[in-house]
N, C-alpha and C positions, 0 to 999 in steps of 0.2 A: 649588510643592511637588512632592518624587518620589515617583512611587507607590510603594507597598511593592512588594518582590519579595515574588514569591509561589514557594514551596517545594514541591515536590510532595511528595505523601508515598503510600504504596503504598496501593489500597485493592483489592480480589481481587487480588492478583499482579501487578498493574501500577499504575508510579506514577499520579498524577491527570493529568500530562500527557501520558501515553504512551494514557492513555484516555481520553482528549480528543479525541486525535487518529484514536482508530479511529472513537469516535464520530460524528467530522467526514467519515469516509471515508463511513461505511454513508449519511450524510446526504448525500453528495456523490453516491452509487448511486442515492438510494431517494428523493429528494425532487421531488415532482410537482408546488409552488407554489414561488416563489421566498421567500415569507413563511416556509417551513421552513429552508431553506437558510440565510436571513436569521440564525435564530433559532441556528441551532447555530454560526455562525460567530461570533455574540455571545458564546454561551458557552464560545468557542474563547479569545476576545478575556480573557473574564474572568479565566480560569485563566490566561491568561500564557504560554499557551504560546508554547514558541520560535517566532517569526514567521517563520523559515531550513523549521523542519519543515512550518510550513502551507505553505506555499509551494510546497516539495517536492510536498509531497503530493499537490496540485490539476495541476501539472504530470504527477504520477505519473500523475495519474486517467486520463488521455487515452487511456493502452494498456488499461483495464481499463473504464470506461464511457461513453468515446466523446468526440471534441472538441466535442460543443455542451455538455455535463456538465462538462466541465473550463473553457468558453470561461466558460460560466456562474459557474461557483467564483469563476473568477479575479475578476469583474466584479464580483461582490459580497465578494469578500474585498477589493479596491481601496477600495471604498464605506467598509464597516465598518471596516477597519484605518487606513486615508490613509495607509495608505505609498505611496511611491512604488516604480513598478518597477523596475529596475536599471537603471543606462542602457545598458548590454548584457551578453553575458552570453556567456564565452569557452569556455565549457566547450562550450556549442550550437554551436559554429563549424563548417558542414561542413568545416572544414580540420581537425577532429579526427579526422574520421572511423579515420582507424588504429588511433588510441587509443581507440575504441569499439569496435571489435573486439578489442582486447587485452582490455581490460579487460571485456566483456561478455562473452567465452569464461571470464575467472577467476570471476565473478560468476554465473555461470547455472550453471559448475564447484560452486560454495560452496552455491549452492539444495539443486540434485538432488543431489551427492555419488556415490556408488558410481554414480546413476543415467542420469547427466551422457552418456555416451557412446551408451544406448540413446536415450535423450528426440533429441540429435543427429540419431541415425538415423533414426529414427518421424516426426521433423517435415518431415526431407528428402525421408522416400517420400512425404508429402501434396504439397508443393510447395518445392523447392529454394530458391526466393524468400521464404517461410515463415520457413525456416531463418536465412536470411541478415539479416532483418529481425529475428527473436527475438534473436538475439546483438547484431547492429550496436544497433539502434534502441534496443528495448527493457531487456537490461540494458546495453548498453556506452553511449548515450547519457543514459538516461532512468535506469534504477534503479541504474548504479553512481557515479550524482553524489553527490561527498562530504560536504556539506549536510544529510543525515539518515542514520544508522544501517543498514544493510543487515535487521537484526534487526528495527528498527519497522517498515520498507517490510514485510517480509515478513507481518506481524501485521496492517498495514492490507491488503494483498492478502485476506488468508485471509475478513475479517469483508466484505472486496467481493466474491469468490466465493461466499462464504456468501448473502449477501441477494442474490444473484443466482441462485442454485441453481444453479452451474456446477461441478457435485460433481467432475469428472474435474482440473478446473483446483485445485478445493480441497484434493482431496487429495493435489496435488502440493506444493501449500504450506505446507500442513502441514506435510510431509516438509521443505520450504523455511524455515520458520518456524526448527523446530527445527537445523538444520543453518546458519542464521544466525548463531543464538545467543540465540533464546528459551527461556526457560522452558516447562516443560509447564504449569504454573498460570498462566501467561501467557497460552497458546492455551486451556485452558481459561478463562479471561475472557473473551474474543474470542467465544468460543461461545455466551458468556451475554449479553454482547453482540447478538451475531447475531439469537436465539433469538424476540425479540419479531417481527421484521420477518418471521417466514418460516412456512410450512405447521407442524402437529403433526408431521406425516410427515418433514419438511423437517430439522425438529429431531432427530428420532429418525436417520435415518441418517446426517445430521454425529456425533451422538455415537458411532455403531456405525465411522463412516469411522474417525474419530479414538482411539477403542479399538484398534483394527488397527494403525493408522500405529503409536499408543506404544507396541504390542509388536515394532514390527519392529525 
């Protein structure tokens, strides 16, 4: 028998699989037993989400909270899903490497927007390798693979900087969210989202951050 497809349909501002998947992100940050990890990938599994987006995702995670976080994901997503992994995987080739730099300069361009030439600069004077690593690696390898939305990536960023309280990184995301091509009732989800996981205090200046960002 074929399972039903399952439909998403909007609940705050974002469909049930696009909030699935931030879900699975903040649980991908914040999980300190693998019995949690467990549980939110099940109910990754349930809703149906695209298996391309989890995927995505957990590969994302590595630039945002670390390779034993992501090494982990992956091992219990393998478990609970039984897919198999790809038997490779071309876009990874360092023979791309050009094409990560193309395409990580349009991409990190599309984030920041107007802001795009200063962030350049600012990351260069901490360490020129920095620089080089933020465009190559992270979006021209890592966040401009075509596999998931540039728009979702940026909404699961925002709810991982959030439960991380790396407010300087968030509020660039924000700005990156929106310049993807989120909705603002989007990011406002993402925040309510966030909101359980983090200080009163925590709470209070993502909202005051993100008041600012939507008048800018």
């Amino acid at each position: 028998m074929t399972a039903a497809k399952s439909v998403p349909v909007t609940v705050g501002a974002l469909d049930t699989h696009t909030r699935e998947l931030v879900e699975l992100a903040i649980a991908i940050a914040t999980f300190r037993e693998e019995a949690a990890l467990r549980a939110a990938l099940s109910r990754t599994l349930a809703a149906n989400v695209n298996p391309a987006w989890v995927e995505e995702l957990i590969l994302q995670s590595y630039l945002f909270v670390g390779f034993p976080r992501a090494l982990n994901a992956a091992r219990e997503w393998r478990r609970a899903s039984r897919r198999s992994p790809p038997p490779s995987d071309t876009d990874a080739d360092p023979r791309n490497m050009p094409n990560w730099e193309a395409r990580g300069e349009a991409t990190c361009a599309t984030v920041y927007g107007d802001m795009y030439e200063r962030l350049r600069r600012s990351i260069r004077e901490l360490h020129p390798a920095l620089d080089a690593w933020m465009i190559v690696d992270g979006y021209g390898k890592v966040l401009s693979r075509p596999a998931l939305d540039l728009w979702r990536r940026e909404l699961c960023i925002v709810a991982v900087c959030g439960v991380d309280e790396q407010d300087r990184q968030l509020h660039a995301h924000l700005h990156g969210a929106l310049n993807a091509g989120a909705t603002p009732d989007a990011v406002d989800t993402v925040l309510d989202l966030v909101a359980p996981h983090v200080t009163n205090d925590a709470r209070l200046r993502f909202r005051l951050l993100w008041a600012r960002v939507r008048k800018s």
